[in-house]
Structures are given as structure tokens and as C-alpha cells.
ZATORDO-916889 format. One record per residue (C-alpha): y, x, z; residue in one letter; chain. Coordinates in nm, 2 decimals. Layout:
<atoms>
     py     px     pz type mol
      Y      X      Z    a   A
...
</atoms>
This chain:
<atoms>
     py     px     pz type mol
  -5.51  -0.68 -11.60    x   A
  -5.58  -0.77 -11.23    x   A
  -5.86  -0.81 -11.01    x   A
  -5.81  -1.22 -11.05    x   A
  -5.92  -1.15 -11.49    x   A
  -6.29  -1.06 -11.35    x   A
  -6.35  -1.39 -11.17    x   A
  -6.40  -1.67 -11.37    x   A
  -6.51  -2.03 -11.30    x   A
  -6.70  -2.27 -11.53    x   A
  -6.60  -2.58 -11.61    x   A
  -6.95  -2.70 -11.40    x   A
  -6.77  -2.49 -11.10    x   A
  -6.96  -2.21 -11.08    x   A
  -6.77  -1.89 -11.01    x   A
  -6.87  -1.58 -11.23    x   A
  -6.78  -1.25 -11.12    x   A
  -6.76  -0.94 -11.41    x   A
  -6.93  -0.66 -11.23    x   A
  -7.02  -0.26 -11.32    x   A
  -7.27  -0.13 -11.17    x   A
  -7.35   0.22 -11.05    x   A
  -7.70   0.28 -10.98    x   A
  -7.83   0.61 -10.79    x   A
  -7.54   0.61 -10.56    x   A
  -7.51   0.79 -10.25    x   A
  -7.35   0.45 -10.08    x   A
  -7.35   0.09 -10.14    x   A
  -7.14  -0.16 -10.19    x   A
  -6.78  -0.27 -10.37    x   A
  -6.60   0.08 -10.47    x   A
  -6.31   0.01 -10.68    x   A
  -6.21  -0.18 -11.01    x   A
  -6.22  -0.06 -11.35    x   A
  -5.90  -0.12 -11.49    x   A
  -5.99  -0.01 -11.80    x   A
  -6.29  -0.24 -11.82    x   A
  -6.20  -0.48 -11.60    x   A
  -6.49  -0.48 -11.41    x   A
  -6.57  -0.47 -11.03    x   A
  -6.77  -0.14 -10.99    x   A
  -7.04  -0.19 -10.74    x   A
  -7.24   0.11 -10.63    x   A
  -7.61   0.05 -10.49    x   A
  -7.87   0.32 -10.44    x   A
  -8.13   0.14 -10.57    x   A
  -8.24   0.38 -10.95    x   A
  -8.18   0.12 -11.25    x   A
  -8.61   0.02 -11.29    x   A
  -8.79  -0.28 -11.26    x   A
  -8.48  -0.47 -11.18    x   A
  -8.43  -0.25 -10.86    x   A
  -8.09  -0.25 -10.92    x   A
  -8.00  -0.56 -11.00    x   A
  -8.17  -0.69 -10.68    x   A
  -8.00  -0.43 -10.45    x   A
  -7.63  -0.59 -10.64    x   A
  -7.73  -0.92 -10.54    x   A
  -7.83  -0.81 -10.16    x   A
  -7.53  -0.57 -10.15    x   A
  -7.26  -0.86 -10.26    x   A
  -7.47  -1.14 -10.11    x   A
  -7.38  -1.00  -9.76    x   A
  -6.99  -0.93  -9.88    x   A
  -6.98  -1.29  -9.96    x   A
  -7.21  -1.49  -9.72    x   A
  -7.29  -1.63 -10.01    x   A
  -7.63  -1.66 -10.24    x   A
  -7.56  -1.42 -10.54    x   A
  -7.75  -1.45 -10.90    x   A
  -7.71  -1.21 -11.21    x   A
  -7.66  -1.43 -11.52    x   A
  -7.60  -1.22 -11.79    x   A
  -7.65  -0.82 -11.84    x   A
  -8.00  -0.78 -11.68    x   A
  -8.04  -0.42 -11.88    x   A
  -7.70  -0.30 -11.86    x   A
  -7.44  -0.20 -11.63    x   A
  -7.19  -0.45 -11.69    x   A
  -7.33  -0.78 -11.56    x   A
  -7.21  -1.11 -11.49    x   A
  -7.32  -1.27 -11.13    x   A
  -7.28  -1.59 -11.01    x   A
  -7.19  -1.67 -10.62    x   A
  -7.23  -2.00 -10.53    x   A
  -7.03  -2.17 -10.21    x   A
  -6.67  -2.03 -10.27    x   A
  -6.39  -2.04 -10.49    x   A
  -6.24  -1.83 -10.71    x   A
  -5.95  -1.74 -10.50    x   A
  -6.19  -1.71 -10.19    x   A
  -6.34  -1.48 -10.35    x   A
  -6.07  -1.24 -10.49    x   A
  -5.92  -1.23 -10.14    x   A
  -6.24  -1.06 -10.02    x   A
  -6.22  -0.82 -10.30    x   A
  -5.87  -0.73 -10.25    x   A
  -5.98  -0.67  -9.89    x   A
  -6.24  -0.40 -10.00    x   A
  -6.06  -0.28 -10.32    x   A
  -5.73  -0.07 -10.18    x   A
  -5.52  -0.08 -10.48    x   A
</atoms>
């Protein structure tokens, strides 16, 4: 399983990107791929309350991208869904394989 299985797009053309989440982290930012779950891990250092967290994710990948970033799905849990807006699918996994060194 590659970095391409976590980027999906919808048949309205959205592009949804699997994410895990690391909250409390000394950095921020993309910091490898789960192969295991096949999940971007994204570190922020924002603590997991009040939607902290998920806000710092969207600022952290919103600058990554240029893009406007959403969570979709997984609001409470580590593994989320987000949604970036502007760029394809295989825009997008280029950037990652930029950040990710395999």
C-alpha cells in the first residue's frame, strides 16, 4: 500500500486525504506515513481539546498545500479524513512524496 491509497477523490471532485494525527508534538507538520494504517501522520502541537487539534491540522496542511483544508470525518479521533480543495489528487501526492522520504 502506497502513499497514492490515502488520497481519494469523490465522484463530485473533492480530494480526501486519510490523515493520523499526533497531537502534543514537539514539531508540526507532515512526519511520515503509516504503512500499517495507511495514514499520513501529521504531528501538530496543539493538545487534542476543544477541537485544538483539529484546527492546528487544518492550519499546518493548509500552508503545505496553499490550499483551504476542512476535516470531514473523524472530529474525536486521530484518524481523520480532510478535504483540500484546489488540487488534484496527483498534485497532491507529489507534495507528499516531497515531505515523506521513503
Amino acid at each position: 500500500m502506497g502513499l497514492a491509497a490515502c488520497v481519494q477523490t469523490t465522484l463530485d471532485g473533492a480530494v480526501l486525504v486519510e490523515i493520523e494525527v499526533q497531537p502534543g508534538s514537539s514539531r508540526q507538520g507532515v512526519v511520515g506515513f503509516n504503512d500499517w494504517r495507511g495514514r499520513i501522520q501529521v504531528a501538530v502541537k496543539a493538545e487534542a481539546q476543544k477541537g485544538k487539534a483539529n484546527h492546528a491540522v487544518c492550519n499546518v496542511l493548509t500552508k503545505i498545500f496553499s490550499s483551504k483544508v476542512t476535516v470531514v470525518s473523524g472530529h474525536t479521533t486521530r484518524q481523520k479524513k480532510v478535504s483540500i480543495e484546489g488540487l488534484s489528487s496527483e498534485q497532491i501526492v507529489t507534495v507528499l512524496e516531497g515531505l515523506i522520504e521513503s
